[in-house]
VEXZAGU-833560 format. One record per residue (C-alpha): residue number from 0; residue in three letters; x, y, z. Coordinates in nm, 4 decimals, decimal comma. Layout:
N
+-----+------+----------+----------+----------+
| pos | code |        x |        y |        z |
+-----+------+----------+----------+----------+
| NUM |  ALA |        X |        Y |        Z |
...
+-----+------+----------+----------+----------+
This chain:
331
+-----+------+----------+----------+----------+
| pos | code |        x |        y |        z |
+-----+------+----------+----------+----------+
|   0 |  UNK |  10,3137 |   4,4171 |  -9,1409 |
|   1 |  UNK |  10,2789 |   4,8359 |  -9,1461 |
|   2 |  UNK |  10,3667 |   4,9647 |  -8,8102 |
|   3 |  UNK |  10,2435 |   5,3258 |  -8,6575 |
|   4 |  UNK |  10,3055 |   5,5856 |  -8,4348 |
|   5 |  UNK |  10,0199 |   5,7011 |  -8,2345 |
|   6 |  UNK |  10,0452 |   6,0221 |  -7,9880 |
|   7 |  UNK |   9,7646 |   6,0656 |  -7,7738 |
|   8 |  UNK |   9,7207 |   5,7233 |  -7,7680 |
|   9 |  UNK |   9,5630 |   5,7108 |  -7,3527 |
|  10 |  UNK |   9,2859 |   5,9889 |  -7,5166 |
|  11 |  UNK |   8,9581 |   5,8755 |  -7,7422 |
|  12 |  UNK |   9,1120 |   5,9053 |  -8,0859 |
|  13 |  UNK |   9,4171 |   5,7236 |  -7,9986 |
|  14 |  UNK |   9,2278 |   5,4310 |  -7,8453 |
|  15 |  UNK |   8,9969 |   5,4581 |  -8,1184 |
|  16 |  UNK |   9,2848 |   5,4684 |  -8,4203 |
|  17 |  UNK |   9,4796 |   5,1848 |  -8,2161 |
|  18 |  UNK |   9,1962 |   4,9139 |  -8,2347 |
|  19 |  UNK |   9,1138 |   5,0159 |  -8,6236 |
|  20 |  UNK |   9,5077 |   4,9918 |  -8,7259 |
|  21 |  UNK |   9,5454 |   4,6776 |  -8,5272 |
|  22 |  UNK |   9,2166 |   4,5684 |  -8,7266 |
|  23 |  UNK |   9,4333 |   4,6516 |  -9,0291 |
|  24 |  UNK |   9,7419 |   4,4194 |  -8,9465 |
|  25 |  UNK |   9,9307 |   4,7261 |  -8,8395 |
|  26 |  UNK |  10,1933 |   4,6768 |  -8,5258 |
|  27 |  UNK |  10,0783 |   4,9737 |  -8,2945 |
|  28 |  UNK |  10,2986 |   5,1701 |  -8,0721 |
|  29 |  UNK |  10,1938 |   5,4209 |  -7,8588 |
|  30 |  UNK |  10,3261 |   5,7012 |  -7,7896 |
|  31 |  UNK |  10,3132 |   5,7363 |  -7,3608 |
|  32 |  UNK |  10,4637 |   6,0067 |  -7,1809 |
|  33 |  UNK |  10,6226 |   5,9314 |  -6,8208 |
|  34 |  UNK |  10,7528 |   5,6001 |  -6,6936 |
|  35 |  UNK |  10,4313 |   5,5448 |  -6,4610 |
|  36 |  UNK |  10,1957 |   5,7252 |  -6,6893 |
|  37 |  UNK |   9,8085 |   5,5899 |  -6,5143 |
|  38 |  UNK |   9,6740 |   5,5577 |  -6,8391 |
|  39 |  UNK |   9,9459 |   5,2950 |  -6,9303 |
|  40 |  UNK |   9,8226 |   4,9863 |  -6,8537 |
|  41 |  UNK |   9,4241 |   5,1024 |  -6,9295 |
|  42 |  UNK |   9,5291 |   5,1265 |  -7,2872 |
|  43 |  UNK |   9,7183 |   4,8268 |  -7,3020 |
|  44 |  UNK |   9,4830 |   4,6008 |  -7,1090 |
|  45 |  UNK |   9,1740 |   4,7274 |  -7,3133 |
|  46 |  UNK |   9,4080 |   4,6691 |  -7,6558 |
|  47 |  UNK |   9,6959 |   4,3726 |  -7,5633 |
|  48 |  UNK |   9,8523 |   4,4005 |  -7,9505 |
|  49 |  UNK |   9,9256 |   4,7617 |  -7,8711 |
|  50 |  UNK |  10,3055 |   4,8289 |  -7,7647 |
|  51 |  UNK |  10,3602 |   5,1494 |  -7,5285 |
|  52 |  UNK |  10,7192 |   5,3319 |  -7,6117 |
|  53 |  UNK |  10,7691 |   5,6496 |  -7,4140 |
|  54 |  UNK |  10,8032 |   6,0037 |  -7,5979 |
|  55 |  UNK |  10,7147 |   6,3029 |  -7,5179 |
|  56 |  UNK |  10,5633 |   6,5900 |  -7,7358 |
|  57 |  UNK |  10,7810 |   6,8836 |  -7,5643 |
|  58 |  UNK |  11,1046 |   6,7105 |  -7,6012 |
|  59 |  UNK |  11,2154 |   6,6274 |  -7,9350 |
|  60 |  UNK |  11,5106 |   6,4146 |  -7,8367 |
|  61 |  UNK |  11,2612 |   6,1659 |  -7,6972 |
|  62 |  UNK |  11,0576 |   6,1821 |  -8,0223 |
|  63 |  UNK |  11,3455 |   6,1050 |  -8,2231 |
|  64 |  UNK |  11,4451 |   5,8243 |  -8,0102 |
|  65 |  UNK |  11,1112 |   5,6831 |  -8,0705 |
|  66 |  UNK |  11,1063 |   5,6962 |  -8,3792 |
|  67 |  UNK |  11,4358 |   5,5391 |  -8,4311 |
|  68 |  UNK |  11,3109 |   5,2246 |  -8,2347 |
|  69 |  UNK |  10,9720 |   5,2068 |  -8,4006 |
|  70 |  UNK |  11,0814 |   5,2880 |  -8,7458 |
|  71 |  UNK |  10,6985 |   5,3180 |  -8,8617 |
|  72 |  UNK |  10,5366 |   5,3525 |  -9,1902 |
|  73 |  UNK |  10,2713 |   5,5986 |  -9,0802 |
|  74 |  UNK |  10,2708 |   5,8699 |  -8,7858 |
|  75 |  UNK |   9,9685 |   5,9615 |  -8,6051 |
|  76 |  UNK |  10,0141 |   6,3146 |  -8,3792 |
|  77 |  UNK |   9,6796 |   6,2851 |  -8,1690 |
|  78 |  UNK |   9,8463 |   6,4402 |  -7,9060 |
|  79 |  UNK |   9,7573 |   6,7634 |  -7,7476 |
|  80 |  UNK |   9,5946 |   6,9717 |  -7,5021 |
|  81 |  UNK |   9,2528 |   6,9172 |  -7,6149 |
|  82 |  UNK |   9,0196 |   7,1221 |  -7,3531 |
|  83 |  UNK |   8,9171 |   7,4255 |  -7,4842 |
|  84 |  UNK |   8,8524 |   7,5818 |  -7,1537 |
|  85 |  UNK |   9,2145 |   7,4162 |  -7,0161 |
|  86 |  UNK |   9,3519 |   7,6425 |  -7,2424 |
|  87 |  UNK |   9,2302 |   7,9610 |  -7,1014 |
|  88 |  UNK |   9,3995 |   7,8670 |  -6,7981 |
|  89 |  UNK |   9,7699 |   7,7074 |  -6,9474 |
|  90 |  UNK |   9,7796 |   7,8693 |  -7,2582 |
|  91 |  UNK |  10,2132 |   7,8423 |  -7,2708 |
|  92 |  UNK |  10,1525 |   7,4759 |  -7,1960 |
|  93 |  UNK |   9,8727 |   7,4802 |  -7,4746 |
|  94 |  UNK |  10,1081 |   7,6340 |  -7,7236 |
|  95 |  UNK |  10,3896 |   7,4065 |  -7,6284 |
|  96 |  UNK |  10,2620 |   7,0784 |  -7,6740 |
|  97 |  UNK |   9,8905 |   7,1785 |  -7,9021 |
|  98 |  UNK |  10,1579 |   7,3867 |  -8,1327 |
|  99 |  UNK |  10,5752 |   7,2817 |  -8,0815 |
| 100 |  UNK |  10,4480 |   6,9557 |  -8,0384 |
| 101 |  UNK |  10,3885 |   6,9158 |  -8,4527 |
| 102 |  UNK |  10,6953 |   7,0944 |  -8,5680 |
| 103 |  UNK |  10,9334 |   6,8687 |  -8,3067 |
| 104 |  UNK |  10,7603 |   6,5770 |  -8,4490 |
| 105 |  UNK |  10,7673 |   6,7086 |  -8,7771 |
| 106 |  UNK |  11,1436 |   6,7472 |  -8,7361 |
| 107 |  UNK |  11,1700 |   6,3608 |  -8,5921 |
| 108 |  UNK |  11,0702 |   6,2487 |  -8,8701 |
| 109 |  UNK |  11,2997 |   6,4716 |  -9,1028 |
| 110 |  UNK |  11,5791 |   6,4249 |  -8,9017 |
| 111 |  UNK |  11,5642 |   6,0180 |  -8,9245 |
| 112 |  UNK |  11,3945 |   5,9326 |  -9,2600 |
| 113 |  UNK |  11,3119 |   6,1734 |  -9,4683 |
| 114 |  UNK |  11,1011 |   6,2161 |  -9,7996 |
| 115 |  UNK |  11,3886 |   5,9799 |  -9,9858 |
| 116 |  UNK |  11,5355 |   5,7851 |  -9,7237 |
| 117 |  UNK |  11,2050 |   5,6463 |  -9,5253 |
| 118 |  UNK |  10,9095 |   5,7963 |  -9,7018 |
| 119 |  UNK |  10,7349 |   5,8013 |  -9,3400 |
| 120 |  UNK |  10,3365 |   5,9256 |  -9,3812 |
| 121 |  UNK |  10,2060 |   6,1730 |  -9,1287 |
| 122 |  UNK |   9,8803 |   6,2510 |  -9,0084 |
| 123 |  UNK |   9,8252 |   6,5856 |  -8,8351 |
| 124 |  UNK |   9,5124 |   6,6276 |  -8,6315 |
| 125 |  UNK |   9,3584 |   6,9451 |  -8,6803 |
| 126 |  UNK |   9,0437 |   7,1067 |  -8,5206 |
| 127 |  UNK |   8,7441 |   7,2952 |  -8,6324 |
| 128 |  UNK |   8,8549 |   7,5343 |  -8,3408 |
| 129 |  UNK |   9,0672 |   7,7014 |  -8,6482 |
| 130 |  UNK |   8,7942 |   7,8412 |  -8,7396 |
| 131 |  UNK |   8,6661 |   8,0020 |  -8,4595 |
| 132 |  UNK |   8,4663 |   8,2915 |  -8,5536 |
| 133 |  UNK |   8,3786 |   8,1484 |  -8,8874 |
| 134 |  UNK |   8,4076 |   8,3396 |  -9,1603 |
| 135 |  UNK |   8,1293 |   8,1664 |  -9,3274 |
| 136 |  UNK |   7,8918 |   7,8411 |  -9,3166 |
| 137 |  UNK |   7,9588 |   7,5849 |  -9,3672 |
| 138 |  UNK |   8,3714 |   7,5816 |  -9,3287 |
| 139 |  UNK |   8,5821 |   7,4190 |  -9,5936 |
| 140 |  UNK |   8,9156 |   7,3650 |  -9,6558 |
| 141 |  UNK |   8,9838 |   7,7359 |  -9,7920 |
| 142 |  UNK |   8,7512 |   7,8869 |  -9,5297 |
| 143 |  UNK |   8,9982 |   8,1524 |  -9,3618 |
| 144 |  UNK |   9,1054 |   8,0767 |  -8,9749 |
| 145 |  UNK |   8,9901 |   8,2983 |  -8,6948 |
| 146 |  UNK |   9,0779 |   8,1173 |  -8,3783 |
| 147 |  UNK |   8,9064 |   8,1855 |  -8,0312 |
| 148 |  UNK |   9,0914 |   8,0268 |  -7,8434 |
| 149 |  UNK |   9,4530 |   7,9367 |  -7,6997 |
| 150 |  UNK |   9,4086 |   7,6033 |  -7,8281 |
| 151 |  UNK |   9,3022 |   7,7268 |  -8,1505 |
| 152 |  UNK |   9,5487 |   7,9279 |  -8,2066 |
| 153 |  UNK |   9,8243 |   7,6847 |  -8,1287 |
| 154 |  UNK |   9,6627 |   7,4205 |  -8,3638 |
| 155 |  UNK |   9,6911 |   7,6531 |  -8,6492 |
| 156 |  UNK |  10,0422 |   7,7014 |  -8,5492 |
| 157 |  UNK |  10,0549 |   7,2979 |  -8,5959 |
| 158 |  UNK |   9,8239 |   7,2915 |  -8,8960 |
| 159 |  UNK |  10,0805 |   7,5451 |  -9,1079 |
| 160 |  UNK |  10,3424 |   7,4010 |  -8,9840 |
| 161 |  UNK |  10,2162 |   7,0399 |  -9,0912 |
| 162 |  UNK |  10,1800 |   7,2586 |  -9,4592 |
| 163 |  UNK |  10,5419 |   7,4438 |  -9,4539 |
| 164 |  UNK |  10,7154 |   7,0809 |  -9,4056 |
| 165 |  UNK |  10,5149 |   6,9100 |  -9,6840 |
| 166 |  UNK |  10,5778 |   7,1885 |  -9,9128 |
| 167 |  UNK |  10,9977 |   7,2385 |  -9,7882 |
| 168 |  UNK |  11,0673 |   6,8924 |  -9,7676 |
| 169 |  UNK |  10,8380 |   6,6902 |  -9,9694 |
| 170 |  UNK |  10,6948 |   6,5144 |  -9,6100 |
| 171 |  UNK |  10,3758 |   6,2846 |  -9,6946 |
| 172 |  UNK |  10,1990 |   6,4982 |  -9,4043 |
| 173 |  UNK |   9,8146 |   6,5412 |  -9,4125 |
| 174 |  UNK |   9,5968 |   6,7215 |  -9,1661 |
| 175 |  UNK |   9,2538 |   6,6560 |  -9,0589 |
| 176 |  UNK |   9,0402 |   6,8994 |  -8,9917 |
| 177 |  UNK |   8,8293 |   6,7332 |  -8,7552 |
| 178 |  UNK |   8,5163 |   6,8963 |  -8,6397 |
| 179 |  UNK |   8,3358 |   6,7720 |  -8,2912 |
| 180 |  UNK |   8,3408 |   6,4089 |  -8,2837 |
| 181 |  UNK |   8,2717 |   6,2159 |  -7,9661 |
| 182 |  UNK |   8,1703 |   5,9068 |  -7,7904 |
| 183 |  UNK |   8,1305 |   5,7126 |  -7,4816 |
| 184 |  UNK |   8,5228 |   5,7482 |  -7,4638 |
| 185 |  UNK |   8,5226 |   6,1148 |  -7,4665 |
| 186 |  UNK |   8,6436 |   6,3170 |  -7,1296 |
| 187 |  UNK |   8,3751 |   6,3643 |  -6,8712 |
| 188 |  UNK |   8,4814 |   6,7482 |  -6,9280 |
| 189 |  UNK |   8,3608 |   6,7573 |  -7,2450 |
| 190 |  UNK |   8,0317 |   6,9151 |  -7,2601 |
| 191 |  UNK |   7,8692 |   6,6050 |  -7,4617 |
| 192 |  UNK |   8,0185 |   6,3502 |  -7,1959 |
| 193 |  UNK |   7,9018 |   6,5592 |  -6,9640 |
| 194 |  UNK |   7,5261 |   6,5589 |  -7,0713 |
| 195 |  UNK |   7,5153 |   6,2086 |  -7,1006 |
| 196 |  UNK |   7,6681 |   6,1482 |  -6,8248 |
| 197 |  UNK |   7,5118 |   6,3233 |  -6,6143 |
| 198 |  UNK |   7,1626 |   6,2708 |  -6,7304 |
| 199 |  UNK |   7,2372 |   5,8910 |  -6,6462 |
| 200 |  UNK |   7,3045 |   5,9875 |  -6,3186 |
| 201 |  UNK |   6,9718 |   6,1330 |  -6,2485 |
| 202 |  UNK |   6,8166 |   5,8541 |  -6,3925 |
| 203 |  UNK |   6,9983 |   5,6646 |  -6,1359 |
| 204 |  UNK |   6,9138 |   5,9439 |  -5,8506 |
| 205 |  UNK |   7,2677 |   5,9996 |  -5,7646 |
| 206 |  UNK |   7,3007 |   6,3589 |  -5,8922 |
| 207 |  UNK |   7,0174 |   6,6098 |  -5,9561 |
| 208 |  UNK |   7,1450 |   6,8392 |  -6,1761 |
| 209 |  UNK |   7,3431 |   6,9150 |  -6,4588 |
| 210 |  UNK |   7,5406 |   7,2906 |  -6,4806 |
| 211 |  UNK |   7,6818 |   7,4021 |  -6,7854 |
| 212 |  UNK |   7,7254 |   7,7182 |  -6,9168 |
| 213 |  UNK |   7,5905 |   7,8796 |  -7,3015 |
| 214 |  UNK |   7,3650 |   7,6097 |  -7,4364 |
| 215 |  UNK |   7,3187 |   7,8423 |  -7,7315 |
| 216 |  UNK |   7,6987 |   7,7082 |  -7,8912 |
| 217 |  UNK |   7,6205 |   7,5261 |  -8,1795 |
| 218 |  UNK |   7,8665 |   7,2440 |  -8,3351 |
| 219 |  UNK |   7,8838 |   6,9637 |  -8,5452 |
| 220 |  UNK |   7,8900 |   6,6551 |  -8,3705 |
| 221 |  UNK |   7,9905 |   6,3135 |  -8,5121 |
| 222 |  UNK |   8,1244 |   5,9841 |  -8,3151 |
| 223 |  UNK |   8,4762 |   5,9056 |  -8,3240 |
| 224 |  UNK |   8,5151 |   5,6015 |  -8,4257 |
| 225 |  UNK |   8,3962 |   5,7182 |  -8,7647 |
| 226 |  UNK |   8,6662 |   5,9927 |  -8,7809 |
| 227 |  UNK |   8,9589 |   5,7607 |  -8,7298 |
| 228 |  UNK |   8,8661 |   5,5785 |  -9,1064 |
| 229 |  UNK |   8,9174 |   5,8773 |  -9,2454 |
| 230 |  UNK |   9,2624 |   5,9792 |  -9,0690 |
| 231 |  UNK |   9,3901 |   5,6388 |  -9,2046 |
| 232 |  UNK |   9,2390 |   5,7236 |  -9,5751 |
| 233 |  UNK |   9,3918 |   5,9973 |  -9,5632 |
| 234 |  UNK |   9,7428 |   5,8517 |  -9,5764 |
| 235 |  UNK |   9,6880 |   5,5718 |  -9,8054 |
| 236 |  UNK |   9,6634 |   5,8208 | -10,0580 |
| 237 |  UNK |   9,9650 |   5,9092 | -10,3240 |
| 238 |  UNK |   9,9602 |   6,2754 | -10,2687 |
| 239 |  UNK |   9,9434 |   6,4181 |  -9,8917 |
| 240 |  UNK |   9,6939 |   6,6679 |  -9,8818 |
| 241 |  UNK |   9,4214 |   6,8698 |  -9,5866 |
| 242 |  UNK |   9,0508 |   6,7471 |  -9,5354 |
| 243 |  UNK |   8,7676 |   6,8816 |  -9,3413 |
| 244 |  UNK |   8,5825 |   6,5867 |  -9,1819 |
| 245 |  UNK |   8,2590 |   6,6636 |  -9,0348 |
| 246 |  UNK |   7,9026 |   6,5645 |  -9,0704 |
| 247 |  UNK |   7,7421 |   6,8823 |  -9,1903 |
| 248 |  UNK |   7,4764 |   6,8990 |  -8,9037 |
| 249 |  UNK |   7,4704 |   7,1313 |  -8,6649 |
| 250 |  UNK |   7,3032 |   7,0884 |  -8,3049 |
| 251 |  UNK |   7,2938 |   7,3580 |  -8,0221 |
| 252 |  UNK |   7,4129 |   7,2181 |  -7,6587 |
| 253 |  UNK |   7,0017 |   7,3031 |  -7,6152 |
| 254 |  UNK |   6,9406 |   7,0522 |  -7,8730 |
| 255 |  UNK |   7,1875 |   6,7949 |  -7,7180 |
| 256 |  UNK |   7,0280 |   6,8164 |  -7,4085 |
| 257 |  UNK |   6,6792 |   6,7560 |  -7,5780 |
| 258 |  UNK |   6,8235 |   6,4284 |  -7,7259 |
| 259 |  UNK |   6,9395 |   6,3040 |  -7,4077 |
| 260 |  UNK |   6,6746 |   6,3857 |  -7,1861 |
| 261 |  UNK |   6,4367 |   6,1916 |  -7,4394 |
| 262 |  UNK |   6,6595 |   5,8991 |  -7,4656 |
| 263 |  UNK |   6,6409 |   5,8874 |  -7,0533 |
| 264 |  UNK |   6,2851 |   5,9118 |  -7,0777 |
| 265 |  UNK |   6,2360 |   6,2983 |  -6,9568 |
| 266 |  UNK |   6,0317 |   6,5040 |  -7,1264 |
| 267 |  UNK |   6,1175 |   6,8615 |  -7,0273 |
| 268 |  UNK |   6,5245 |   6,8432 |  -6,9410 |
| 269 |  UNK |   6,4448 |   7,2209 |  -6,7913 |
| 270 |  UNK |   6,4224 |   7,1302 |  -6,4785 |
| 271 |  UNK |   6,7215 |   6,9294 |  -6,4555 |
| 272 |  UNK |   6,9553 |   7,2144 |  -6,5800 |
| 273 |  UNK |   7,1397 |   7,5173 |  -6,4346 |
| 274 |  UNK |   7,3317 |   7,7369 |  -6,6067 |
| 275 |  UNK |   7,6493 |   7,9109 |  -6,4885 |
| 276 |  UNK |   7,8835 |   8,1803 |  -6,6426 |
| 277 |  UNK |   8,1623 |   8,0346 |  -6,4705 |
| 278 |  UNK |   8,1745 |   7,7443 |  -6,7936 |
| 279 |  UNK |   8,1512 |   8,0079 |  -7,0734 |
| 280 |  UNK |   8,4451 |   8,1239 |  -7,2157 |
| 281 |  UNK |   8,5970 |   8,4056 |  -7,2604 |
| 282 |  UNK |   8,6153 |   8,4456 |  -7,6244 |
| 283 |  UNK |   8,3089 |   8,2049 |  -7,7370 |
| 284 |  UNK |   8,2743 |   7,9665 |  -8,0474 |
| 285 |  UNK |   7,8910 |   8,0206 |  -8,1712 |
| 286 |  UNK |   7,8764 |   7,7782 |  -8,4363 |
| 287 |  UNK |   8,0706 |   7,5360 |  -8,6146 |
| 288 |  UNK |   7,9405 |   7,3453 |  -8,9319 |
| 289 |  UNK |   8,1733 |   7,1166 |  -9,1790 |
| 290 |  UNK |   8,1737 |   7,0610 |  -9,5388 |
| 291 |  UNK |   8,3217 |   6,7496 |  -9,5838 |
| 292 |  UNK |   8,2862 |   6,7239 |  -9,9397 |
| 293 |  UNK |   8,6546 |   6,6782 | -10,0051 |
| 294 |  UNK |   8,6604 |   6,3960 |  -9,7940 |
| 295 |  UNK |   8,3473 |   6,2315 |  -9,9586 |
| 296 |  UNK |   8,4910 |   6,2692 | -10,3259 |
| 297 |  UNK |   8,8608 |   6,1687 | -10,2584 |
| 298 |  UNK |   8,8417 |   5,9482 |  -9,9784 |
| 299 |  UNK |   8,5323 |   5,7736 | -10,0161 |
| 300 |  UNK |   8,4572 |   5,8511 |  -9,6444 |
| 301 |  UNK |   8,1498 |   5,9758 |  -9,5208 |
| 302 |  UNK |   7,9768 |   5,9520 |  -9,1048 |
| 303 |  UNK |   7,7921 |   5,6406 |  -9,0470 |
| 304 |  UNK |   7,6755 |   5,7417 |  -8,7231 |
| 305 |  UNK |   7,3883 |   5,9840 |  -8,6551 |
| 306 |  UNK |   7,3058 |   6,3075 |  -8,3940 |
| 307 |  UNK |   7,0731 |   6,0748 |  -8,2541 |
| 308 |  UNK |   7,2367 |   5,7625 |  -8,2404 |
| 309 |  UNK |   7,5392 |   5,9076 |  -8,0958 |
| 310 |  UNK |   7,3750 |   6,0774 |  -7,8113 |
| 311 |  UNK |   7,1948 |   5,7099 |  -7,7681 |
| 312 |  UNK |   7,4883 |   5,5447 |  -7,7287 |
| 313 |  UNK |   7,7092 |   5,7539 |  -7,4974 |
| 314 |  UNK |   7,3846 |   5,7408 |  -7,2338 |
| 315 |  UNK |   7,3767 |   5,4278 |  -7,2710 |
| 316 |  UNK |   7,7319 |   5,3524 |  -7,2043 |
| 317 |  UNK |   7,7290 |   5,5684 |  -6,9239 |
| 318 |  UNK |   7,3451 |   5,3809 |  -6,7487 |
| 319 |  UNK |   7,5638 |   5,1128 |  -6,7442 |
| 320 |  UNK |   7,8662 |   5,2604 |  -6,6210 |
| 321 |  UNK |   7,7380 |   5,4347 |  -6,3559 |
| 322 |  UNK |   7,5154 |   5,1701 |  -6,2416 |
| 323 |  UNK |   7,8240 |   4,9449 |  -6,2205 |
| 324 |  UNK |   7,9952 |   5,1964 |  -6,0083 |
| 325 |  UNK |   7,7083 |   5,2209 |  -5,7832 |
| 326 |  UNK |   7,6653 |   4,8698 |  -5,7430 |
| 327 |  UNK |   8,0506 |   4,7905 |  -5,6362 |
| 328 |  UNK |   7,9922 |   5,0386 |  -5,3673 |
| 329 |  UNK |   7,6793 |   4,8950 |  -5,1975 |
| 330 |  UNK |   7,8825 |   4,5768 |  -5,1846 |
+-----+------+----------+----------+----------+
């Protein structure tokens, strides 16, 4: 039986990856930081095979420690800082755990296996935030970074360092560089989660509107549990390498909010919409678009999951969600 690693492993990709490894016949640990972390039990109750260990991503003693005990086959760093906009606000604590965070793992597992010694794999997850203001469209692997952002800038940081250990030290370490992908597990902060959301809770009459801020950013949006296949290709392979995974579609926050207001039954979302500079950011994203072309040819991965059919299924997940809620209360 393989055994991983997962960081991040309370967040969507982690709970994602965790159910498709333990699909696999891996033994799944995950990474939790804090002894009474809230997310803990959630995790474990939704996925009893998976085994929390604690660790955490600013203190590389810990990481080692966990590594020691796990001794896995295959580490996943999902961990991070993940919201844009958080960044703005905490960029040192961005940079510390978005961008340290890698290179201390990186050096865990250096320090106890090795290339020679314990030839453990390691997947990086990278962001289409590299990119930032792109120098072209769509963005491949050689497409030059231009981060916006302090989270951006501190996955870069993570991304080369990822590079600089496979090339040093002959690490089996692969990034993904993951554009938008999403799904009913996604933070309510997120701006996707937060349309669907919220448009299920005016079809319920229990908000009225929805604020955002530029519906003009474009991005391409794919659902999560597709992405995590192609993290796990990615280190089946014999030679370590960096892949773009995206769908190649790009929708505006405009257009997301047209797919979710039809899927509710509105026709004109308009009225159910106000805008607010307070969510734009300071240095803006204006469109992201993936070529994952590399990942089709190598890995054999491609999206299953539609624009459409992922904006159907978060609403949907969150009718019923929401509708629970509500109905506990009125008891």
């Amino acid at each position: 039986m393989k055994r991983a690693l997962v960081t991040g492993i309370t967040g969507q990709d982690g709970r994602h990856l965790a159910e498709f490894l333990v699909g696999k016949g891996y033994q799944v640990f995950g990474l939790v930081r804090g002894q009474n972390n809230p997310k803990a039990q959630m995790v474990q109750d939704e996925n009893p095979a998976l085994e929390v260990i604690a660790g955490d991503l600013q203190d590389l003693s810990s990481l080692i420690a966990a590594i020691e005990q796990v001794q896995p086959d295959e580490v996943y760093n999902l961990g991070a800082i993940s919201f844009v906009q958080l960044s703005f606000n905490q960029p040192e604590l961005t940079a510390d755990i978005t961008g340290l965070g890698v290179l201390r793992m990186l050096e865990a597992i250096r320090v106890v296996g090795g290339a020679q010694n314990n030839p453990i794999r390691f997947y990086q997850a990278s962001s289409s935030e590299m990119f930032g203001k792109v120098r072209e469209t769509p963005q491949n692997e050689s497409t030059p970074f231009h981060p916006r952002s302090p989270y951006g800038v501190a996955k870069v940081f993570g991304h080369y360092t990822t590079v600089n250990h496979r090339e040093s030290y002959g690490l089996h370490a692969s990034s993904g560089i993951c554009f938008n992908h999403e799904g009913p597990r996604r933070g309510l902060e997120f701006v996707t989660r937060k349309v669907t959301n919220g448009m299920a809770r005016i079809k319920l009459g229990l908000q009225n509107t929805i604020t955002l801020g530029n519906l003009e950013s474009a991005r391409d949006w794919g659902y999560a549990g597709d992405y995590v296949e192609a993290m796990w290709l990615m280190l089946q392979q014999d030679e370590p390498d960096d892949y773009v995974l995206a769908t190649g579609e790009t929708h505006t926050i405009r257009e997301l909010l047209v797919a979710a207001a039809r899927v509710a039954g509105y026709d004109d979302w308009s009225p159910l919409v106000n805008q607010d500079e307070r969510f734009e950011r300071p240095a803006e994203v204006d469109i992201l678009t993936g070529d994952a072309g590399k990942a089709r040819e190598k890995l054999g991965w491609q999206p299953k999951v539609s624009f459409d059919e992922l904006v159907e299924l978060m609403y949907e997940h969150d009718l019923k969600e929401e509708q629970a809620k509500a109905d506990t209360k009125r008891r």
